[in-house]
C-alpha positions, 0 to 999 in steps of 0.5 A: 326268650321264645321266638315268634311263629313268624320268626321261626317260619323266617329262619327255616325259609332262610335256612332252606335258600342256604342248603339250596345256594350250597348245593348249587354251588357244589354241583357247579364246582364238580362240572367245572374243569379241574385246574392242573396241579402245579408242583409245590413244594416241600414243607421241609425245604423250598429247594425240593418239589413233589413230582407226580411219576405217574404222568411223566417219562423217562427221557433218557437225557438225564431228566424227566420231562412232563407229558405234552399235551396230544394238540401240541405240535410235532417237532420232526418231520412227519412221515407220510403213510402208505395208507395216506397215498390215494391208490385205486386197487380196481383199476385194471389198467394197473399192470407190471410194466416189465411182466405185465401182471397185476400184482403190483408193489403198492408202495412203488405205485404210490410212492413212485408211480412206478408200477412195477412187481415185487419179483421184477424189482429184485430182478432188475435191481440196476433199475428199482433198486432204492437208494438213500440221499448219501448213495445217491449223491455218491453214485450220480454226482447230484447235489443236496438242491437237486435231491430236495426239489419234489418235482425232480424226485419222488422220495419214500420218506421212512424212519431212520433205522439207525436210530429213531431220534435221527432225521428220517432216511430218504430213499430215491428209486435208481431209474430216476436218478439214472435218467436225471443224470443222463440228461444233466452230464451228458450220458453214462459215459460223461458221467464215468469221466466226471467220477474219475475226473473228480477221484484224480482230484481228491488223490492229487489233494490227498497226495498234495497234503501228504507231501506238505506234511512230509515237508513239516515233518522234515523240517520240524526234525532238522530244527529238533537236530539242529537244537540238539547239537546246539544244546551239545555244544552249550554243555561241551563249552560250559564242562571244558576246561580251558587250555591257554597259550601266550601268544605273545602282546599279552593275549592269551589263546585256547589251544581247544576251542580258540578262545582268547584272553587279555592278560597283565604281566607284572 
């Protein structure tokens, strides 16, 4: 059966809207995002799945773990930048408060608002020497409030030495911590009284417990002797050999330990 002209005309017209309707399609699939893989498993065995290596890292804990996303929020404690700090190097009225040069430490500026040199603060370390949150609450008696409130102290936050999984160090400058607790025990010489105060009183508990252990110790072992000769004296009773002597009335008495007995004469 032959086709029409007409009916030629119509299948090369419909033919042509196909490739185009194809082509459109395609092209709106190539720009579309593609979807992530999400992991499939094996063909041989549901309990096993194909991961891709190349977009995953180590994490050192035993098992690896996904690359999160650069949007994803941070879970330590960001660490402010020197860089971040405003800071106007122009300013001529920016000068050493102990030398008066302009050479000046930008991280005590911007951190501190000292404005202090970098060869004055290794001269003069009882005032700009750095210490951490342990040393400072060791040296100056201030509690872990008063080292968090801001307004008190300026703190340089850096990342920890030790270990960088760690919470990040704090570093507190000597002169402030200084003046804080003048003002709150009364001078550098109550404070030398509070320290020694407080040092009486850890060697008092530690000589206090140290008696209390002697004590148990004490105690413990009198028990111990005491349970020894009891144990004794359990084995001497049960591997004596019982030497009896009529005492007249049909008793019958140990002549060792003193053990008595009813006997019936016939």
């Amino acid at each position: 059966m032959e086709l029409t002209p007409e009916q030629l005309a119509r299948i090369e017209t419909n033919r042509k809207q196909a490739m185009e309707r194809r082509k459109a399609a395609e092209q709106q699939s190539e720009a579309a995002p593609k979807p992530k893989e999400r992991l499939r498993a094996s063909k041989m065995t549901t309990g096993y799945y194909e991961y891709n290596l190349s977009t995953m890292r180590d994490t050192r804990a035993g098992f690896i773990e996904e690359d999160q996303p650069a949007t994803s929020p941070e879970k330590r404690r960001k660490v402010l930048a020197l860089e971040e700090i405003p800071y106007d190097p122009d300013d001529d009225s920016l000068k050493c408060e102990e030398c008066g040069t302009i050479d000046l430490d930008v991280a005590y500026l911007k951190v501190f608002k000292t404005k202090v040199c970098k060869p004055c603060i290794e001269k003069i370390p009882d005032k700009y020497s750095l210490l951490t949150k342990t040393e400072a609450k060791d040296d100056y008696l201030l509690t872990d409030g008063e080292l968090r409130d801001r307004d008190l102290f300026p703190v340089w936050e850096k990342p920890n030495p030790h270990k960088s999984t760690w919470n990040n160090m704090l570093l507190y400058l000597r002169r402030d911590l200084e003046q804080f607790a003048v003002k709150k025990w009364g001078g550098l010489e109550a404070l030398d009284r509070e320290f020694e105060r407080r040092e009486e009183e850890k060697q008092r508990r530690k000589e206090k417990k140290y008696k209390r252990s002697v004590a148990d110790l004490r105690r413990r072992t009198r028990a111990d002797e005491w349970e020894k000769q009891r144990r004794e004296r359990l084995q001497l009773e049960s591997e004596h050999e019982h030497t009896f002597e009529s005492t007249g009335d049909g008793e019958q008495k140990c002549s060792s330990c003193g053990l008595e007995i009813e006997v019936e004469e016939f």
